[in-house]
KELUM-208964 format. One record per residue (C-alpha): residue in one letter; x, y, z. Coordinates in steps of 0.5 Angstrom, whole numbers, plus 500, padded with zeros to 3 digits. Example, Ala and Ser with C-alpha at 12.3 -4.5 7.8 and 13.67 -1.06 7.14 Angstrom:
! KELUM-208964
A525491516;S527498514;
END
This chain:
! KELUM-208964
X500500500;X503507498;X501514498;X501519493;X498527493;X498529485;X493529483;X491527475;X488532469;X481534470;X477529464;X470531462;X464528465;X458526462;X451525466;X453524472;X451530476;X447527482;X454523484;X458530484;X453533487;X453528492;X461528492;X461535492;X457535499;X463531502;X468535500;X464541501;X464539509;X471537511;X473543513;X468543519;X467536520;X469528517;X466524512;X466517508;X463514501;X463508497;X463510491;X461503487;X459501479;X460495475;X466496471;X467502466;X462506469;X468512471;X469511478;X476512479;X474519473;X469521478;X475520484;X480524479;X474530480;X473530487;X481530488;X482536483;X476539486;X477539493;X482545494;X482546502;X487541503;X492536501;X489530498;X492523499;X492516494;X491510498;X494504493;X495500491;X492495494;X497490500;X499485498;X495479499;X498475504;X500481508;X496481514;X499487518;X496493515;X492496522;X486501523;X492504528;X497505522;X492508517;X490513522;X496515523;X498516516;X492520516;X494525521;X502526518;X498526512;X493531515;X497536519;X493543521;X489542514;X483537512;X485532508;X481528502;X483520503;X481517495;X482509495;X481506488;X479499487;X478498494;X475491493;X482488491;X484490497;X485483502;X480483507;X484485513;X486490510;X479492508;X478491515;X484496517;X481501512;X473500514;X475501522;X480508520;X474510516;X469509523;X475512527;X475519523;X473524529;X480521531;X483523526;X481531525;X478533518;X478527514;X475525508;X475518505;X472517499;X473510496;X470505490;X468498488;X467495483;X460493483;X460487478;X460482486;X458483491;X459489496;X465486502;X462486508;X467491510;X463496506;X456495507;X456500513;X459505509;X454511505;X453508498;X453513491;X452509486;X453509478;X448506473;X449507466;X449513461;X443515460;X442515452;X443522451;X449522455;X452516452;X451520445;X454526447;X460522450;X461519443;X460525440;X465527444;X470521443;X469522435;X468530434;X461528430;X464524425;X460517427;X455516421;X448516424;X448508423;X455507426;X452512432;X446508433;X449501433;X455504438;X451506443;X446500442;X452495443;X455499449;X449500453;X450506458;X458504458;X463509458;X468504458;X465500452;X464506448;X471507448;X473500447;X468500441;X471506437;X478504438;X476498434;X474502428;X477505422;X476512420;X473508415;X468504418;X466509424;X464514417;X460508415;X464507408;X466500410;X462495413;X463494421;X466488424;X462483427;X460482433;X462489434;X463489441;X468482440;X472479446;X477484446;X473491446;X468487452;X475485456;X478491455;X472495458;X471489464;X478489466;X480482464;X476476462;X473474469;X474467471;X473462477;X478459482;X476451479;X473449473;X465448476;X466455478;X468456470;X462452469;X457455472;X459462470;X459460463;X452457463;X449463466;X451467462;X449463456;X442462459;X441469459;X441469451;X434466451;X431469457;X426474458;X431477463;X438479466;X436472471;X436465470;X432460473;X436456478;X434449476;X436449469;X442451470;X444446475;X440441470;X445443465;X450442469;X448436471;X449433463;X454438462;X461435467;X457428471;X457428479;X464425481;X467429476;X463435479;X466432487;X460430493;X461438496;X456443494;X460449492;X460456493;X457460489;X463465485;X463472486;X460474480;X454471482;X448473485;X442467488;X435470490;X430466491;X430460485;X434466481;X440467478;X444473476;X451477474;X452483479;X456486472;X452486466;X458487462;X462482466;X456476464;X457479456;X464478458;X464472462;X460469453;X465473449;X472470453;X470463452;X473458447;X468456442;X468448444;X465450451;X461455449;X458450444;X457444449;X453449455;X448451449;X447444448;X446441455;X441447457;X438444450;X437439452;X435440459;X429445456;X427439451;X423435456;X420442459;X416444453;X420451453;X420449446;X423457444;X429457449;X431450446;X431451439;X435458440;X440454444;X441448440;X442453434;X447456438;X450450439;X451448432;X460449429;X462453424;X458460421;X455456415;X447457414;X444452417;X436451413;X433448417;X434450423;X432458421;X426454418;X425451425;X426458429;X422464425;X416458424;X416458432;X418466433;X411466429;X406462432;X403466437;X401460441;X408459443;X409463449;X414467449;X415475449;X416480444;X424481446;X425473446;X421473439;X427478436;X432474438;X429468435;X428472428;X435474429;X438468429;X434465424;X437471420;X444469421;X442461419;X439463412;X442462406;X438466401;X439474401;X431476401;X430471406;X436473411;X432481410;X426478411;X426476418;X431481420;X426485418;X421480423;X426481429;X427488428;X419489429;X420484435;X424489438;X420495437;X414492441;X418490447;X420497447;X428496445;X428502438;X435501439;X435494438;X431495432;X436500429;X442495428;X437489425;X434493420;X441496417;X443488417;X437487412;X439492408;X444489406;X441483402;X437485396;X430483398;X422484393;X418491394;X414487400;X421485405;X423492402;X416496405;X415492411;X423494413;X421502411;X415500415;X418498422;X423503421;X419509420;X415507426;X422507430;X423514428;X415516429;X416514437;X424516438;X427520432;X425525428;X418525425;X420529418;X424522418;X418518419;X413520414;X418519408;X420512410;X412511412;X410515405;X415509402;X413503405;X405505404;X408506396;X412499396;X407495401;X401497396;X401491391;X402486395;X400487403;X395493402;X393492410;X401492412;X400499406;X394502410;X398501416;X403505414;X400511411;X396512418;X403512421;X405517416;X399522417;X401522425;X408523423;X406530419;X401530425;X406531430;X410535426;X404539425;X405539418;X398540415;X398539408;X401533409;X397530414;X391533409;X394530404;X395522407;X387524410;X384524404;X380520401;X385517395;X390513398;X399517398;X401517392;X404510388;X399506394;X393503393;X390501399;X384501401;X381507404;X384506411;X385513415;X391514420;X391514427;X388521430;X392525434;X397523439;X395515436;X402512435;X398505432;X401499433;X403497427;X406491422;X401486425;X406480423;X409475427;X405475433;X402482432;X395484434;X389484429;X387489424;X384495424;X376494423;X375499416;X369502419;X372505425;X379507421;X374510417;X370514421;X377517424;X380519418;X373523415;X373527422;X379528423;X379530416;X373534418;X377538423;X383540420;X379543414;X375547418;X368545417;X366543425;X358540423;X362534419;X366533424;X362530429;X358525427;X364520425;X368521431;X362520436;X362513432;X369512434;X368514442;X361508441;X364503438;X371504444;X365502448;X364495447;X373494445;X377490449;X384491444;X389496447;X389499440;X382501438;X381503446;X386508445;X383511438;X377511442;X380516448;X383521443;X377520438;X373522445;X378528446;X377532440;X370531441;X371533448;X368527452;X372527458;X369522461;X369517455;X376519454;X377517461;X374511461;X376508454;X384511456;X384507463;X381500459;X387501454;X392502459;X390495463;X389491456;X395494454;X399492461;X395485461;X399484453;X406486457;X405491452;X412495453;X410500447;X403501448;X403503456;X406510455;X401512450;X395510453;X398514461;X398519455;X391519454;X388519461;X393525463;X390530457;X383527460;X385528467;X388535465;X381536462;X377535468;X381539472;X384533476;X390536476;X394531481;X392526478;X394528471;X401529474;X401522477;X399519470;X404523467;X410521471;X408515470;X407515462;X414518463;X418512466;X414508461;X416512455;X424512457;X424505459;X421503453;X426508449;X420512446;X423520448;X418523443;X412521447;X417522453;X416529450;X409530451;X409527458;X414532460;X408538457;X403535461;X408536467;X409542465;X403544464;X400541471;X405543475;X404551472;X398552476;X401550482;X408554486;X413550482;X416555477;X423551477;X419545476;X416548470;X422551466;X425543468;X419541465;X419545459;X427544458;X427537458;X420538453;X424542447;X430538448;X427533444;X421536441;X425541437;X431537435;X426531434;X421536430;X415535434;X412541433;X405539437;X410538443;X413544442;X406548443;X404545449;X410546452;X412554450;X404554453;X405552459;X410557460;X407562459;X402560462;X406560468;X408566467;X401569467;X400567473;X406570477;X404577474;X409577467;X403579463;X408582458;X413576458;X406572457;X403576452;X410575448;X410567448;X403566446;X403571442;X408567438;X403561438;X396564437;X397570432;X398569424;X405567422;X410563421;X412562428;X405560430;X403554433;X401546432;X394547428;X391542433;X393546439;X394554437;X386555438;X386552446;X391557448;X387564446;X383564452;X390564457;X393570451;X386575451;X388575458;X395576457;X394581452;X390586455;X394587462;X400587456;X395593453;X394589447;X387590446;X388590438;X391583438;X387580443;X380582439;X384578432;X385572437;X377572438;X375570432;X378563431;X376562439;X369563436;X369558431;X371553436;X366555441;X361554437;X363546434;X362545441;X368540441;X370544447;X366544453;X370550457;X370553450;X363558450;X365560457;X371562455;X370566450;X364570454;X371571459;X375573453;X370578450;X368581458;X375582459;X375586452;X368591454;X366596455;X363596462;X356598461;X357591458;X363586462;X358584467;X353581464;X359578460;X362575466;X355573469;X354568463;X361566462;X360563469;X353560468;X356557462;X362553467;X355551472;X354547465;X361545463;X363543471;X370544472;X373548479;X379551475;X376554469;X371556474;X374559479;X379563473;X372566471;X370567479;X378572479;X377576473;X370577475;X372580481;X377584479;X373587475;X368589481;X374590486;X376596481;X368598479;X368600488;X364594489;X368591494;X361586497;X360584490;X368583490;X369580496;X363574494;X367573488;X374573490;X372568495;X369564491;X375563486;X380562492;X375556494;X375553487;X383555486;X385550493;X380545491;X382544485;X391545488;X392552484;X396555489;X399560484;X392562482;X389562490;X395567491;X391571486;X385571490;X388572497;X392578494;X385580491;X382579499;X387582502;X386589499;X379589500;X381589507;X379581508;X385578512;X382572515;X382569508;X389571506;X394572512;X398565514;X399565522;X405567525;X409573527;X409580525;X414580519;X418586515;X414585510;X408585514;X409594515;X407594507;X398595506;X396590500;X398595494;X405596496;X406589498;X403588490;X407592487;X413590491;X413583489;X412585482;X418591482;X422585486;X421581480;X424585475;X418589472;X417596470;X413601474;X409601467;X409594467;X406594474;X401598472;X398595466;X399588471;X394591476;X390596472;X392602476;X395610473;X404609473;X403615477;X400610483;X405606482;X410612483;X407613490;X407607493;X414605491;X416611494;X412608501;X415601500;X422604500;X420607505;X417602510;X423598508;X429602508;X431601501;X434606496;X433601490;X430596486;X436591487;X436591495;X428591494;X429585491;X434583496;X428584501;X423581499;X427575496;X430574503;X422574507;X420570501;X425564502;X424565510;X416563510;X415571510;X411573504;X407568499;X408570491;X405569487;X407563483;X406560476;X399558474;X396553468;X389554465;X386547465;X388544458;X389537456;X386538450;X388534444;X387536437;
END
């Protein structure tokens, strides 16, 4: 054991800011006190990068590395001696001790190790930071110490490390097999690109294959793992192997003893039971590798003739079990050599296809994928790589699908293999890759498809029409909504999905049953109804829809009923019809339809004005999406998030929402989510009183030009802009935006619609005529029901009465709309109507319990206009915000500066900043008008 005090260059860290937050805690508290982590993560994740930046960033005292590790059979490392290398190390300052690889050192010099570290107060000011491999089990020695663990790279890390490695000059194609190979790991990845030429990294030649070989995947795990006997060896291979035909990372416990069993006999195997090796892990009747990469690891190191002999006795071992699947996958992986093998492909894709043999749509890929590799003839091999790719999209693994169908473009294949390859492939960028990208490929495979799988070509050109959707290009998706077929297709008159319905498509191998023509078609005509502007002819077909979800019990056709049910504003209908796709959709297993349908009932929540558990399916939906690598439909749960959090006292949570929205929307060009998102901020900022910044935004959306937002989704924003406007002294613009909230009111699609625009045209009349607005904008929410919108209504409404001097009539109002905001959890918009409360004198209904405050000196209106001056706003600004002369504003600055004893906005700032985060104040907070609406 030795120590050292330099410390390495900084390297560049990718999506790992929850472990350096954590590190950064530890270093952050050693001058005032001690403190100790384990680091730990399999094999390549960055553990010793992250020690490297603990050590460059801790700059309050020396730092000391611990290493390597002790001799194995020296035993006289003791606590006593560490702590006193520690205290020489150490001196006045505080000190960070970094061990890395602390699991290669001998137990007792763990021990050693462990006691110093629970012996720190001893030692002064001390820091130790270790880390452990992951890919066994933690030593006892550790498992008292607190644990930051390392999981792989997200995908978008991953892709920005490799851009990173490679300057951008990886093919698309070469990118997307890399990061798929590599799984999240940094090690790999970079083992992975030093295999290729610049060649191959630019896609010019082939790449070799497998891509990650034994050498990539050992470099990445520090060494071929091995056991101390050969049963040890034996074990790990067979596990390892018999993860390839699961359904998991685990294995069951009896197959791989009863492969054991035919694999090494009992005498040579001995009469003791063994111990279980390092790198395993037994839970319950369960078997598993503690390192992914070392299981990959473990398969990839090992000759050929072992390998060869485990697949077949876990061959054997399945045969009498019926396991009719996993068996034939073995026994194909046991045969020698790489020459095509007919009959076992036949056998495999046979078995892949028959929805009778149960098996998973994961497994199912595996299986075509391996046929693919047995197939002799070119158009056969594309063929099923074809299969294997659709598999993989069902189970929710785009990154799987992506390598598979460039395999099969490799083989020259008919106009139907073609189309159903261009099929898949659009339908994997349609949910996670750019949407322009998608209608063209989609556009395609309707066009190849058309002769000789007319139901696979109908398919195809309802995709296409979502994609445009989603990009919101409208004479596109007009153009593949009209009643001929796309152009080059002669399908039949099957219309695409409706808004936001991803269809589960290429219906083969296993896949679902085909759309019923009828409802197809009902879809298709009001939907085309609805983007041509002719509300009356739109109804009709879509009430069809909603009925015929009813009686359905498909995922598929459950989730055209909810958004057909959207459109026509039946909430409760899109409610029910979108809780019954997702249990058909979790009752499936369905990896790519639960996120969809969690979509589904957050927009109806969002509608009812159930605001919580929108969130909650949202969040849901999100998980969902990002574990079955659907990040555009990830995006439109970040927008509901977004949206639900406006109307609650989280503007940090909004903007993270938002960001993480744009991220993908924009680069991904989903336009639709683009509008939802830049919406909910808006309406964020409406509801803490930045009326101009909100005005700005959704004036941007709603008013003519070509900045304006997604065809299906502009319209439900101008009630939140007429708002903004005419507070922003925008009276003109608002008037312009009435007009098309008119004609959606009258379709009668959206139930809130009429009071709304009996809200917006209140807010624009003259006063003789606002009353009776507002009264019939509120008669109208008793009819539509809702306690958001309500109580939106409710505010304005006594707003307008509190400026008229009816303070009774006011307060009546401003009650009411508070009640509904708390009821419904829009504590931005309760703010409002406290404020409001309180400068009509009402402060039993407004100030908190607690003691008498600094702020508390200020009367309503001072306090009001300090809020706003605190957050940036001009006096002018201030003044169309709260309907007053900027001559009042002037006044009741100087009066607030004043009371508080401040010379300037800046300390102005300061002082309601520091009372808002001591409890003092409450500030208004952003807010969201309910929405949800799908187009």
């Amino acid at each position: 054991m030795t120590g050292e005090t330099t410390v390495r260059p900084a390297v560049r860290i990718h999506g790992r800011s929850a472990q350096r937050k954590a590190l950064r805690a530890l270093l952050d508290g050693l001058p005032t006190q001690c403190g100790r982590l384990l680091l730990t993560g399999e094999p390549g994740l960055g553990r010793t990068t992250l020690l490297q930046w603990a050590a460059r960033s801790f700059r309050a005292g020396p730092v000391l590395h611990l290493g390597p590790a002790p001799d194995p059979d020296d035993a006289t490392v003791t606590a006593g001696q560490l702590l006193d290398t520690l205290r020489a190390a150490a001196g006045e300052s505080p000190l960070l001790v970094c061990v890395d690889d602390a699991h290669l050192w001998n137990e007792p010099a763990r021990t050693a190790l462990v006691l110093a570290a629970e012996h720190l107060s001893g030692a002064g000011r001390v820091g130790l930071l270790l880390s452990a491999a992951a890919d066994r089990a933690v030593a006892p020695d550790f498992a008292r110490l607190p644990v930051v663990r390392l999981d792989p790279l997200a995908p978008q890390r991953a892709a920005a490390l490799l851009d990173d490695m490679t300057d951008g000059a990886a093919a698309p194609a070469v990118r997307e097999q890399l990061l798929a190979e590599a799984e999240g790991n940094p090690a790999l990845l970079a083992a992975l690109v030093r295999r290729l030429s610049p060649a191959e990294l630019r896609g010019h030649r082939p790449l070799p294959g497998p891509l990650a070989d034994a050498h990539a995947l050992a470099e990445a795990a520090g060494g071929a793992p091995t056991g101390p006997n050969a049963h040890a060896r034996d074990l790990l291979l067979t596990v390892a192997a018999a993860v390839r035909a699961s359904d998991g990372p685990d294995v069951d416990a009896g197959l791989v003893r009863a492969a054991l069993r035919r694999l090494r006999p009992a005498p040579e195997r001995g009469t003791h039971p063994e111990p279980l090796p390092a790198q395993l892990a037994l839970a319950g009747d369960r078997l598993r590798f503690h390192s992914p990469l070392v299981r990959r690891t473990v398969y990839a190191t090992a000759a050929p003739d072992p390998r060869r002999a485990v697949h077949r006795a876990l061959a054997d071992a399945l045969e009498s079990g019926g396991h009719r699947l996993p068996e034939l996958l073995h026994r194909s992986w046991s045969l020698s050599g790489p020459a095509p093998a007919p009959a076992q492909a036949e056998r495999l894709a046979a078995v892949a296809a028959d929805g009778t043999v149960p098996a998973s749509h994961l497994l199912r890929a595996t299986a075509y994928a391996r046929a693919a590799e047995l197939t002799a003839d070119g158009a056969g091999r594309a063929e099923r790589y074809t299969a294997a790719a659709g598999q993989a999209l069902l189970a929710g693994r785009p990154e799987q699908a992506r390598p598979l169908l460039v395999a099969a473009r490799r083989h020259s294949a008919p106009a139907a293999v073609r189309g159903r390859a261009e099929l898949v492939r659009g339908l994997v960028e349609l949910r996670d890759g750019p949407v322009g990208d998608a209608h063209q490929s989609l556009l395609l495979a309707a066009s190849l498809l058309a002769a000789d799988a007319p139901a696979d070509a109908a398919t195809a050109a309802m995709a296409a029409a979502d994609a445009a959707w989603a990009a919101g290009d409208l004479p596109a998706c007009l153009a593949t909504l009209a009643p001929a077929p796309p152009p080059g297709a002669a399908a039949p008159d099957h219309g695409p999905p409706g808004p936001y319905e991803r269809e589960e498509s290429h219906e083969r191998q296993g896949h679902t049953a085909p759309h019923p023509v009828a409802a197809v078609s009902d879809h298709r005509a009001g939907m085309r109804a609805l983007l041509e502007g002719r509300f009356d002819r739109a109804g009709a077909p879509l009430g069809q829809v909603v009925a015929r979800g009813r009686t359905e019990h498909r995922p598929e056709p459950l989730l055209r009923s909810a958004a057909a049910a959207l459109l026509l504003g039946d909430v409760d209908a899109a409610r029910g019809a979108g809780a019954r796709a997702l249990a058909a959709a979790r009752h499936l297993g369905s990896e790519v339809l639960e996120p969809r349908a969690l979509e589904y009932l957050a927009y109806a929540e969002l509608r009812a004005g159930r605001h919580p558990q929108a969130r909650a399916h949202a969040e849901e939906g999100l998980r969902a999406a990002l574990r079955s690598g659907q990040r555009n439909t990830a995006a439109h749960h970040r927008a509901v998030l977004a949206l639900a959090a406006s109307i609650e006292e989280e503007p940090d949570v909004v903007a993270g929402h938002v960001a993480a929205a744009l991220d993908t929307a924009r680069r991904h060009g989903l336009a639709q989510a683009v509008t939802l998102a830049q919406w909910a901020a808006a309406r964020a900022d409406l509801g803490r009183g930045r009326a101009f910044d909100a005005a700005d935004r959704l004036g941007l959306l709603v008013l003519p030009g070509p900045g304006r937002g997604h065809f299906a989704v502009w319209r439900l924003a101008v009630p939140c802009f007429v708002e903004a406007a005419v507070l922003a002294g925008r009276e003109q613009d608002a008037r312009e935006a009435l007009t098309d909230l008119a004609g959606w009111a009258a379709f009668g699609a959206d139930p809130q619609a009429a009071a709304q625009l009996a809200r917006c045209r209140a807010l624009l009349a003259p006063p003789e005529s606002a009353d009776e607005l507002y009264r019939r904008a509120l008669a109208r929410h008793d009819e539509a029901g809702g306690d958001f919108e309500r109580a939106r209504t409710a505010l304005l409404y006594g707003k307008w009465l509190r400026r008229r001097r009816r303070p009774r009539e006011a307060r009546g109002r401003l009650g009411t709309a508070l009640a509904g905001f708390e009821r419904c959890g829009a504590g931005v918009w309760a703010a409002q109507a406290r404020d409001e409360l309180r400068a009509l004198g009402a402060t039993a209904h407004v100030v908190r319990a607690g003691t008498p405050t600094r702020l508390s000196r200020l009367t309503p209106q001072q306090l009001r206009i300090a809020r706003h001056v605190a957050e940036g706003a001009t006096n002018r600004e201030v003044a169309l915000t709260l309907a007053v002369s900027t001559r009042t504003v002037d006044y009741h600055l100087r009066k607030v500066f004043a009371a508080l004893g401040v010379r300037s906005r800046l300390e102005l700032a300061r002082v309601v900043g520091q009372a808002e985060q001591a409890g003092e104040a409450r500030r208004p907070a952003g807010h969201q008008e309910k929405t949800g609406a799908q187009p």
